[in-house]
C-alpha positions as CSV (number, residue, x, y, z in Angstrom):
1,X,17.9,20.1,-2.7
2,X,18.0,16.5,-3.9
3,X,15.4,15.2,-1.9
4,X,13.6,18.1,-3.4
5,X,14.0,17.6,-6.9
6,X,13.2,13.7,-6.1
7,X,10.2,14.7,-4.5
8,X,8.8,16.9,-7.2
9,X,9.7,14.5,-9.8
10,X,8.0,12.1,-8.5
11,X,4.9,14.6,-7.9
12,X,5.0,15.5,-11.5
13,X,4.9,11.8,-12.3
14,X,1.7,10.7,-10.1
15,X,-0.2,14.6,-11.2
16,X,0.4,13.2,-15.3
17,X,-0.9,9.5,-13.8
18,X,-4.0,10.7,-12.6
19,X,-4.4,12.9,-15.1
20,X,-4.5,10.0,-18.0
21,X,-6.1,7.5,-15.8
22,X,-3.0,5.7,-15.7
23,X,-1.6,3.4,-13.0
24,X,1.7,4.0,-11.1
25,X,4.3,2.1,-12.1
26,X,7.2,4.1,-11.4
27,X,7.2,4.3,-7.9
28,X,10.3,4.0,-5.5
29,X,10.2,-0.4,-4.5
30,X,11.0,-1.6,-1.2
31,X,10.9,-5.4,-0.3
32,X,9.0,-6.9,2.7
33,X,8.6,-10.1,4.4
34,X,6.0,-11.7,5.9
35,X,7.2,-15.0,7.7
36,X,9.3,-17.0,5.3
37,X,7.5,-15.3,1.7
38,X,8.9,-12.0,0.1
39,X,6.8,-9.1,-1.2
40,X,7.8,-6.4,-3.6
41,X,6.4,-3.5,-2.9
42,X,5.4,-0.2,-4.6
43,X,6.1,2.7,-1.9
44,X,3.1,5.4,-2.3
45,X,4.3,7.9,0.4
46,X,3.6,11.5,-1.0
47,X,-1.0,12.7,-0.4
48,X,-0.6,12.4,-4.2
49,X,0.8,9.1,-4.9
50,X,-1.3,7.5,-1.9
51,X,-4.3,9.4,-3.6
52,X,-3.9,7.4,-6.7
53,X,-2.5,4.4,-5.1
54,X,-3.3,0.9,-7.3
55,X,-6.3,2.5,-9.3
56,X,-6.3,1.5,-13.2
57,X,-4.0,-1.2,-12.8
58,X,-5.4,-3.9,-14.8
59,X,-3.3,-7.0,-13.0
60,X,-0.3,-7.0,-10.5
61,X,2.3,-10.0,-10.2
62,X,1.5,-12.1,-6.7
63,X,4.1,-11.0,-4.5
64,X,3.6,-7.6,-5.5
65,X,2.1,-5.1,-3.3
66,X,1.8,-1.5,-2.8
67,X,2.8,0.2,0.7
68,X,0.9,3.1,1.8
69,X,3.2,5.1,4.3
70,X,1.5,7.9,6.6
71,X,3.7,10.5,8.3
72,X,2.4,9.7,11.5
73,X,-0.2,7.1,12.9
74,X,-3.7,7.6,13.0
75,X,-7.1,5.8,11.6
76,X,-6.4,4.8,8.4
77,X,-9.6,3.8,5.6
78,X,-9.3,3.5,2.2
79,X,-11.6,2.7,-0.7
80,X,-11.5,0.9,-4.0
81,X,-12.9,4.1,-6.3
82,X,-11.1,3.5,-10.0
83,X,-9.3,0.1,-8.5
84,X,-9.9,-2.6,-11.2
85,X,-8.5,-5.1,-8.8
86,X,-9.8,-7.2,-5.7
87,X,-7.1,-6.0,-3.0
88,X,-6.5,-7.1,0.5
89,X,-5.7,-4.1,2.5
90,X,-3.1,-5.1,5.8
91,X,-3.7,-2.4,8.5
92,X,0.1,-2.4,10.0
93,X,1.4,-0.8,12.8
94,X,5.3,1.3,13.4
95,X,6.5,-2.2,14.4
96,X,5.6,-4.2,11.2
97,X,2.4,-6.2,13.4
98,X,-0.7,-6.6,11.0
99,X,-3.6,-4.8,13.3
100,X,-6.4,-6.1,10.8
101,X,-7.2,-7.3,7.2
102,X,-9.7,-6.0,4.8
103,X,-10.6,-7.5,1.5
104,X,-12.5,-4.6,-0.8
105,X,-14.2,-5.4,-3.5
106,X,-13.2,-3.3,-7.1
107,X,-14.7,0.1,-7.8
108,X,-17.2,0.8,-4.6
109,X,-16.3,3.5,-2.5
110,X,-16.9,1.1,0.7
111,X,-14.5,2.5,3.7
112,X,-12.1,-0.3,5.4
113,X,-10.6,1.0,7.9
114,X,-7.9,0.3,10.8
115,X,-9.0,-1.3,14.3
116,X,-6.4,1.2,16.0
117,X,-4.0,4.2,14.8
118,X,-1.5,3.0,12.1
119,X,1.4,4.5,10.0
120,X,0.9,1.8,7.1
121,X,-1.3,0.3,4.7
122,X,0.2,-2.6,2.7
123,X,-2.9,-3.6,-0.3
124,X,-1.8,-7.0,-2.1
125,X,-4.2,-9.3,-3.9
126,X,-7.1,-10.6,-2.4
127,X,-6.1,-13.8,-0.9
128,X,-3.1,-13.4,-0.8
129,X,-2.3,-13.1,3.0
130,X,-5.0,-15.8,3.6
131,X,-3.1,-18.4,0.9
132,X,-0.5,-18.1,3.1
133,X,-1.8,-18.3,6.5
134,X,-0.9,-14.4,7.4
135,X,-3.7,-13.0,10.1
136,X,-3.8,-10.2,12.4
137,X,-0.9,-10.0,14.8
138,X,1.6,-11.5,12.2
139,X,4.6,-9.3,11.3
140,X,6.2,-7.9,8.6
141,X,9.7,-7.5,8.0
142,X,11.6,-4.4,6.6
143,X,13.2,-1.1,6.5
144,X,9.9,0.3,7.2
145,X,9.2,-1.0,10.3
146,X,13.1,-1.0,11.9
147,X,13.0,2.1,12.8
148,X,16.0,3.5,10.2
């Protein structure tokens, strides 16, 4: 029942988000790391809040991210429709391994997709990964991807 009501609450919140044209800010946070640098992350795991995902943000902190979880793997592309910022999107596999980077330019509807069947998305700033040397085959660390 609880993770019921959490669920729909946090339905509610994205349905009223992208209703306004808001961004998400309320999501559930997880942290991540990526070598020795830690990374904040949003957690958009419901179709809605995935959906919605970073559009109408305006600006998000470096070292913030948002992480797309999938209930299962499978070719993942996403698209920059109503996104304000430059993102990098990190195609990432059950085991926290980077697949493949994307940068995507603000508001096109361009598809980046994944090389190979993932479970997770993580977008973060454009340059970000590259200002800190992060590439395909480097892994994250984090609940997420140890298998609790």
């Amino acid at each position: 029942m609880k993770t019921l009501l959490i669920t729909l609450t946090c339905w509610l919140a994205a349905s009223a988000a992208w209703a306004q044209g808001a961004p998400q800010l309320d999501l559930l946070r997880t942290k991540l790391s990526a070598g020795m640098y830690l990374i904040d992350t949003q957690v958009a795991a419901t179709p809605e809040q995935r959906e919605i995902g970073l559009m109408h943000r305006a600006n998000m902190p470096q070292g913030e991210g948002m992480l797309f979880v999938f209930d299962r793997p499978g070719e993942q592309c996403f698209w920059m429709k109503n996104t304000l910022l430059p993102l990098t999107a990190a195609f990432v596999a059950d085991d926290g391994t980077i697949v493949n980077l994307a940068d995507m330019k603000p508001q096109t509807t361009d598809s980046h997709c994944s090389k190979k069947p993932v479970r997770y998305v993580l977008e973060m700033n454009q340059g970000w990964f590259e200002k800190k040397g992060i590439k395909a085959g480097a892994k994250l660390g984090g609940v997420p991807f140890s298998g609790q």
